[in-house]
N, C-alpha and C positions, 0 to 999 in steps of 0.2 A: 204393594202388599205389606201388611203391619205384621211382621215377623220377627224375632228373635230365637238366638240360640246359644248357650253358657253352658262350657266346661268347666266344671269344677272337683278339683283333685287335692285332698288332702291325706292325712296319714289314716282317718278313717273312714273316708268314702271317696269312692269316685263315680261322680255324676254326671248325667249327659243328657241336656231340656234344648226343647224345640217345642215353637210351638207357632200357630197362626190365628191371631187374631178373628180374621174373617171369616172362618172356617166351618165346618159343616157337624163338629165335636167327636170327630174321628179320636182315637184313644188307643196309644199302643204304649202302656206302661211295665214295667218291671222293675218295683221297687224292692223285693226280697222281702215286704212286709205285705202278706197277704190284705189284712183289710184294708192299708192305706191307699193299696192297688185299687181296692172297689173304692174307693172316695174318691182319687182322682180320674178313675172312670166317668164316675157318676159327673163330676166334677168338669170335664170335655164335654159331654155331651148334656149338661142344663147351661152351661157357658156358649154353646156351639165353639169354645175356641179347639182348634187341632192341638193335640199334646200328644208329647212322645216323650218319656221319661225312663231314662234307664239308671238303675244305682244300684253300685256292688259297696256293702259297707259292711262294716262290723258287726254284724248282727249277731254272731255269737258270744260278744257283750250284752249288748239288745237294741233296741230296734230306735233308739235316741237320734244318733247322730245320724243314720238314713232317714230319719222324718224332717230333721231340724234342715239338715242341711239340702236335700228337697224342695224345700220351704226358703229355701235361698235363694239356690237357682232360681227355682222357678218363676220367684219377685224380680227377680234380674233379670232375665229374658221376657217377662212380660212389659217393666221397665225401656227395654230396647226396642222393645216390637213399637211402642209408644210414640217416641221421640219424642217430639214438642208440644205434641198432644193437641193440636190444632184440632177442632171440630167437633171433638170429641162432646158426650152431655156430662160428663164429669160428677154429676153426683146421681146417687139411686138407693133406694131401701127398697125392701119386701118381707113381707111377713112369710115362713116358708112351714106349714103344718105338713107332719109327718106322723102319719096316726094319731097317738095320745100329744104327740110334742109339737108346741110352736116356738119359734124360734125371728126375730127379728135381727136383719142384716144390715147396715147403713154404712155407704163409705161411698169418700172423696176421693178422686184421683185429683191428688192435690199437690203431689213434689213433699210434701209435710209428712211423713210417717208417725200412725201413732196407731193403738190398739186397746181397745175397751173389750174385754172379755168375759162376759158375765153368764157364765155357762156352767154349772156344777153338773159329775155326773154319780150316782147311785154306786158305781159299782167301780171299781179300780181297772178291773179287764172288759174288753170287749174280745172272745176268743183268748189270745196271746196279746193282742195289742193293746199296749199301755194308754188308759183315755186321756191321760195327762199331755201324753203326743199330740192329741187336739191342738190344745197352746199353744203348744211349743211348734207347731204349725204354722200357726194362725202368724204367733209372734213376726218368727222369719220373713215367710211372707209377705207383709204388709210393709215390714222395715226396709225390706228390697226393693219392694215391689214402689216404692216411695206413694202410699195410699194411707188416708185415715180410715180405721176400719173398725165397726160396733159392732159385737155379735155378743145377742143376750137371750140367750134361751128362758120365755117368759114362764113355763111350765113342760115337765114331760118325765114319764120315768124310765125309760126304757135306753138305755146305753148306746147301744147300736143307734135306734133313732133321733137319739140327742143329735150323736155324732152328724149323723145323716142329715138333718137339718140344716146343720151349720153350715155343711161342705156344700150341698144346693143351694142355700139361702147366698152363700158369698158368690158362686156360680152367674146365677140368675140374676143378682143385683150386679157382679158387675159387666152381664150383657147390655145390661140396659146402659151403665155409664158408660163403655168405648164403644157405642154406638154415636157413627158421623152422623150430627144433627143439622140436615138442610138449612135452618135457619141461623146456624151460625157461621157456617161459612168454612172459611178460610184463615177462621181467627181462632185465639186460643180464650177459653170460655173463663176471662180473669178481668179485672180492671187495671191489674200490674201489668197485663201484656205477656205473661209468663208463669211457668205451672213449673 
Protein backbone atom coordinates (compact mmCIF):
# COMPACT_ATOMS: atom_id res chain seq x y z
CA UNK A 1 0.00 0.00 0.00
CA UNK A 2 1.54 3.53 -0.98
CA UNK A 3 0.92 5.44 2.21
CA UNK A 4 2.52 8.05 4.13
CA UNK A 5 1.88 9.90 7.28
CA UNK A 6 3.93 13.42 8.76
CA UNK A 7 3.70 15.11 12.00
CA UNK A 8 4.60 18.24 11.93
CA UNK A 9 4.82 20.65 15.19
CA UNK A 10 6.14 23.84 15.24
CA UNK A 11 5.57 27.17 17.48
CA UNK A 12 2.82 27.92 15.01
CA UNK A 13 1.02 25.00 13.90
CA UNK A 14 0.65 21.51 14.67
CA UNK A 15 -0.26 19.20 11.86
CA UNK A 16 -1.25 15.80 11.32
CA UNK A 17 -1.38 14.24 7.28
CA UNK A 18 -2.13 10.81 6.26
CA UNK A 19 -2.88 9.85 3.32
CA UNK A 20 -3.28 6.80 0.69
CA UNK A 21 -2.26 6.81 -2.46
CA UNK A 22 -4.63 4.12 -3.92
CA UNK A 23 -7.55 5.22 -2.53
CA UNK A 24 -11.18 5.83 -3.14
CA UNK A 25 -10.71 10.09 -2.20
CA UNK A 26 -12.28 9.57 1.21
CA UNK A 27 -11.62 13.25 2.90
CA UNK A 28 -11.69 13.94 6.62
CA UNK A 29 -10.02 17.31 6.86
CA UNK A 30 -9.75 20.04 9.53
CA UNK A 31 -7.72 22.71 8.63
CA UNK A 32 -9.37 25.75 10.85
CA UNK A 33 -9.40 27.47 7.38
CA UNK A 34 -12.77 26.96 6.10
CA UNK A 35 -12.26 27.32 2.36
CA UNK A 36 -8.89 25.54 2.18
CA UNK A 37 -11.12 22.66 3.87
CA UNK A 38 -13.26 22.76 0.68
CA UNK A 39 -10.11 22.50 -1.71
CA UNK A 40 -8.48 19.75 -0.07
CA UNK A 41 -11.76 18.09 -0.17
CA UNK A 42 -12.34 18.62 -3.57
CA UNK A 43 -8.67 17.84 -3.74
CA UNK A 44 -9.19 13.77 -2.23
CA UNK A 45 -11.72 13.11 -4.16
CA UNK A 46 -10.56 14.41 -8.09
CA UNK A 47 -7.09 12.62 -6.88
CA UNK A 48 -9.06 9.54 -5.63
CA UNK A 49 -5.99 9.76 -2.97
CA UNK A 50 -7.41 9.13 0.96
CA UNK A 51 -6.45 12.35 2.92
CA UNK A 52 -6.97 13.07 6.55
CA UNK A 53 -5.61 16.43 7.54
CA UNK A 54 -5.76 17.90 10.72
CA UNK A 55 -4.13 21.48 11.79
CA UNK A 56 -4.43 23.50 14.89
CA UNK A 57 -2.53 26.81 13.99
CA UNK A 58 -2.37 30.33 14.58
CA UNK A 59 -5.05 31.46 12.96
CA UNK A 60 -5.71 34.38 14.96
CA UNK A 61 -2.75 35.93 13.19
CA UNK A 62 -4.19 34.52 10.01
CA UNK A 63 -4.54 31.81 8.19
CA UNK A 64 -0.65 31.94 6.50
CA UNK A 65 1.24 29.49 8.41
CA UNK A 66 -1.85 26.74 8.59
CA UNK A 67 -1.87 26.80 4.56
CA UNK A 68 1.99 26.91 4.19
CA UNK A 69 2.73 24.63 6.48
CA UNK A 70 -0.13 22.09 5.13
CA UNK A 71 1.41 22.44 2.14
CA UNK A 72 4.37 20.67 3.68
CA UNK A 73 3.30 17.99 5.27
CA UNK A 74 1.23 17.17 2.96
CA UNK A 75 4.47 17.01 0.05
CA UNK A 76 6.19 14.98 2.62
CA UNK A 77 3.76 12.30 3.09
CA UNK A 78 2.87 12.15 -0.32
CA UNK A 79 6.82 11.95 -0.94
CA UNK A 80 6.78 8.74 1.54
CA UNK A 81 3.85 7.13 0.23
CA UNK A 82 6.06 7.17 -3.08
CA UNK A 83 9.37 5.66 -2.26
CA UNK A 84 11.24 4.91 -5.29
CA UNK A 85 8.66 5.66 -7.42
CA UNK A 86 8.98 2.37 -9.38
CA UNK A 87 6.10 2.17 -11.96
CA UNK A 88 4.85 4.97 -11.55
CA UNK A 89 3.83 7.19 -15.26
CA UNK A 90 5.59 10.05 -13.75
CA UNK A 91 4.45 12.89 -15.98
CA UNK A 92 0.69 14.30 -16.76
CA UNK A 93 -1.16 17.71 -17.73
CA UNK A 94 -4.91 18.58 -18.02
CA UNK A 95 -6.60 21.41 -18.95
CA UNK A 96 -9.25 21.81 -15.97
CA UNK A 97 -12.51 24.39 -16.97
CA UNK A 98 -14.38 25.57 -14.11
CA UNK A 99 -17.27 27.66 -15.57
CA UNK A 100 -15.68 31.02 -17.02
CA UNK A 101 -12.13 29.61 -15.85
CA UNK A 102 -9.57 27.40 -17.55
CA UNK A 103 -6.76 26.57 -15.85
CA UNK A 104 -3.73 24.23 -17.17
CA UNK A 105 -1.75 21.84 -14.74
CA UNK A 106 1.63 20.08 -15.71
CA UNK A 107 4.05 18.25 -13.41
CA UNK A 108 6.76 15.65 -13.01
CA UNK A 109 7.17 13.60 -10.30
CA UNK A 110 10.74 13.91 -10.76
CA UNK A 111 12.78 14.07 -7.16
CA UNK A 112 13.57 17.90 -8.95
CA UNK A 113 11.25 20.43 -7.06
CA UNK A 114 10.32 23.38 -8.83
CA UNK A 115 6.99 25.67 -9.40
CA UNK A 116 5.74 27.80 -12.22
CA UNK A 117 2.74 29.68 -11.12
CA UNK A 118 1.02 31.84 -13.46
CA UNK A 119 -2.21 32.32 -11.89
CA UNK A 120 -3.48 36.09 -10.87
CA UNK A 121 -6.59 36.52 -9.01
CA UNK A 122 -9.31 39.67 -9.33
CA UNK A 123 -9.84 39.98 -5.97
CA UNK A 124 -7.62 39.64 -2.63
CA UNK A 125 -10.40 37.59 -0.64
CA UNK A 126 -12.14 34.68 -1.36
CA UNK A 127 -14.79 34.78 1.98
CA UNK A 128 -11.87 35.45 4.70
CA UNK A 129 -9.26 33.35 2.83
CA UNK A 130 -6.37 35.19 1.56
CA UNK A 131 -5.94 34.12 -2.44
CA UNK A 132 -2.45 34.77 -2.08
CA UNK A 133 -2.54 31.27 0.18
CA UNK A 134 -3.09 29.64 -3.30
CA UNK A 135 1.03 30.01 -3.73
CA UNK A 136 1.94 29.87 -1.03
CA UNK A 137 0.23 26.29 -1.18
CA UNK A 138 1.27 25.39 -4.26
CA UNK A 139 4.87 26.53 -3.37
CA UNK A 140 5.18 24.08 -0.28
CA UNK A 141 3.76 21.47 -1.69
CA UNK A 142 5.68 20.74 -4.76
CA UNK A 143 9.06 21.64 -2.77
CA UNK A 144 8.15 18.64 -0.52
CA UNK A 145 6.44 16.84 -2.35
CA UNK A 146 9.88 16.71 -4.51
CA UNK A 147 7.64 17.37 -8.01
CA UNK A 148 7.85 19.90 -10.88
CA UNK A 149 4.69 21.66 -11.04
CA UNK A 150 3.08 24.26 -13.82
CA UNK A 151 -0.05 25.75 -12.88
CA UNK A 152 -1.33 28.75 -15.31
CA UNK A 153 -4.64 29.84 -15.26
CA UNK A 154 -5.09 30.64 -19.13
CA UNK A 155 -8.31 32.91 -18.38
CA UNK A 156 -11.17 33.25 -15.57
CA UNK A 157 -12.66 35.90 -13.37
CA UNK A 158 -14.03 34.61 -10.77
CA UNK A 159 -11.82 33.98 -7.38
CA UNK A 160 -13.38 31.14 -5.88
CA UNK A 161 -13.21 29.30 -9.44
CA UNK A 162 -9.68 30.34 -10.17
CA UNK A 163 -8.96 28.79 -6.91
CA UNK A 164 -10.97 25.71 -7.74
CA UNK A 165 -9.31 24.95 -10.90
CA UNK A 166 -6.07 25.01 -9.74
CA UNK A 167 -6.75 22.65 -6.70
CA UNK A 168 -8.70 19.98 -9.33
CA UNK A 169 -6.32 20.66 -12.18
CA UNK A 170 -3.17 19.43 -9.83
CA UNK A 171 -5.62 16.58 -8.29
CA UNK A 172 -6.48 15.08 -11.64
CA UNK A 173 -3.13 15.45 -13.24
CA UNK A 174 -1.52 13.90 -10.57
CA UNK A 175 -3.92 10.77 -10.60
CA UNK A 176 -2.99 10.29 -13.79
CA UNK A 177 1.08 10.53 -12.97
CA UNK A 178 1.08 7.86 -9.70
CA UNK A 179 -0.84 5.77 -11.61
CA UNK A 180 1.26 1.96 -11.90
CA UNK A 181 1.77 1.84 -15.60
CA UNK A 182 1.77 -2.15 -16.71
CA UNK A 183 4.20 -1.36 -19.18
CA UNK A 184 6.62 -0.33 -17.24
CA UNK A 185 7.00 -2.48 -14.89
CA UNK A 186 9.11 -2.96 -12.15
CA UNK A 187 11.44 -0.21 -13.09
CA UNK A 188 11.63 3.47 -12.21
CA UNK A 189 10.41 5.57 -15.47
CA UNK A 190 14.27 7.35 -15.83
CA UNK A 191 17.26 6.64 -17.85
CA UNK A 192 19.49 7.46 -14.57
CA UNK A 193 17.61 4.52 -12.98
CA UNK A 194 16.49 6.86 -10.16
CA UNK A 195 13.79 9.76 -9.49
Amino acid sequence: MRSGEVKRRTNETNIAVSLVIDGTGKAEIASGVGFFDHMLELFARHSLIDLKVAVKGDTHIDDHHSVEDAGIALGEALKQALGSKKGIRRYADVHLPMDETLTRVALDVSGRPFLVFRTEFKAQKIGSFDTELVREFFQAFAINAGITLHVETLYGDNAHHIAESCFKGLARALRQALEIDPREGDRIPSTKGAL
